[in-house]
N, C-alpha and C positions, 0 to 999 in steps of 0.2 A: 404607533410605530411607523418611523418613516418607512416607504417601501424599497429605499437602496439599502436599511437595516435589514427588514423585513428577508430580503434577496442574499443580503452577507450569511444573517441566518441559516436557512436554506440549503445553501453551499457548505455551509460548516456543517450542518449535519447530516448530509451526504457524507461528509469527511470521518464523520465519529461511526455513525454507518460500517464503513470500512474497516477501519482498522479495529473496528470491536470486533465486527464477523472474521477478521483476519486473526486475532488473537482466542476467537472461541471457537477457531476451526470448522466455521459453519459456512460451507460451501457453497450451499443454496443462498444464506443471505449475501453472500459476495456476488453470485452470478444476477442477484436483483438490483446492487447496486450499481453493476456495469448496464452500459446501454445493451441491446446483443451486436451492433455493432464497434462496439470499442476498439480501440488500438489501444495499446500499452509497449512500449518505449524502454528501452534501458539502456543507458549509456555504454556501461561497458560490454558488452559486446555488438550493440547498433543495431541488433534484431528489432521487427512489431511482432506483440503476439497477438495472438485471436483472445476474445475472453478465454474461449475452452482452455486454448493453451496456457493462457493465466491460471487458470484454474486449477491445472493438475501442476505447476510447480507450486501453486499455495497450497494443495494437499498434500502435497509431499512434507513440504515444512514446516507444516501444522503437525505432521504425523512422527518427525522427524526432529525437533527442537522441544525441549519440554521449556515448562517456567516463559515461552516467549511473550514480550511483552516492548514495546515504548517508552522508551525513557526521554528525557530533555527535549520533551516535544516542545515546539514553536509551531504554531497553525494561525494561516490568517488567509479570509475571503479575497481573491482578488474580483477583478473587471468578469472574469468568465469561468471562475473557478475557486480553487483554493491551492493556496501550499501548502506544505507542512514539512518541517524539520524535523530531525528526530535520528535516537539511535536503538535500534534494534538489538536486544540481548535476551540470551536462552542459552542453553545448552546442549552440544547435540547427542544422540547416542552413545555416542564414545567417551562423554563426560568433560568433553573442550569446550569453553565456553566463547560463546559468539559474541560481538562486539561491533556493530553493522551503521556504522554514522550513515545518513541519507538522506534526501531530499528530495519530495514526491510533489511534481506539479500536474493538477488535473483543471481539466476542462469541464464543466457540468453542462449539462440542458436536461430540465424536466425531473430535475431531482436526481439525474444518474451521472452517473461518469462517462465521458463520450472517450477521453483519451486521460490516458496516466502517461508520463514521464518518471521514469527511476533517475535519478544521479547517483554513485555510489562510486568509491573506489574500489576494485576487485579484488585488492592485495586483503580487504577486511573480509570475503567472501570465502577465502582460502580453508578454513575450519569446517566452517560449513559442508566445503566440497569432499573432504580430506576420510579417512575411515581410520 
């Protein structure tokens, strides 16, 4: 295997990494995939958070959405990372169902995640937020 496969590799599954621990609500595997210095990014409202503070909004919505899961993923290694596409659907407490199109660009070094970008529109976050 060439070693720029080898490296694509890698980064993808840092990637699978992720959003498995993100969909099995396993907390601890999240904060091993983050560097402990990460940044994470989200467009709509232009905050960084710290991992911790990634952290307890992905405990929330792990705790908070049942059935969530990935759909119409697209994932591909770039130069320093990976993307991936995708649309996030669950349901929340209230029985409203979510519908969360997205696009997450990460940074890796060493296997971790140094920096996540969210892109999403917030007008599909509104259920989520909603009681």
């Amino acid at each position: 295997m060439s070693e720029s496969r080898s490296g694509d590799d890698e980064k993808l599954a840092v990637a699978e990494r992720l959003f498995a621990a993100i969909t099995a609500g396993d907390i601890d595997g999240l904060r091993d995939v983050y560097s402990p210095d990460a940044v994470i990014w989200h467009n709509h409202d232009g905050l960084r958070q710290t991992v911790e503070e990634n952290l307890t909004v992905l405990r929330w919505v792990t705790r908070n959405v049942g059935g969530l899961r990935y759909d119409d993923v697209r994932r591909q290694a770039t130069t320093d990372g990976f993307v991936q596409q995708h649309v996030l659907r669950g349901t929340t407490a209230s029985g409203r169902p979510i519908e969360i199109p997205a696009c997450i660009v990460c940074t890796v070094s060493g296997r971790r995640i140094t920096r996540l970008d969210e892109y999403l529109d917030s007008a599909h976050i509104v259920p989520l937020l909603s009681k």
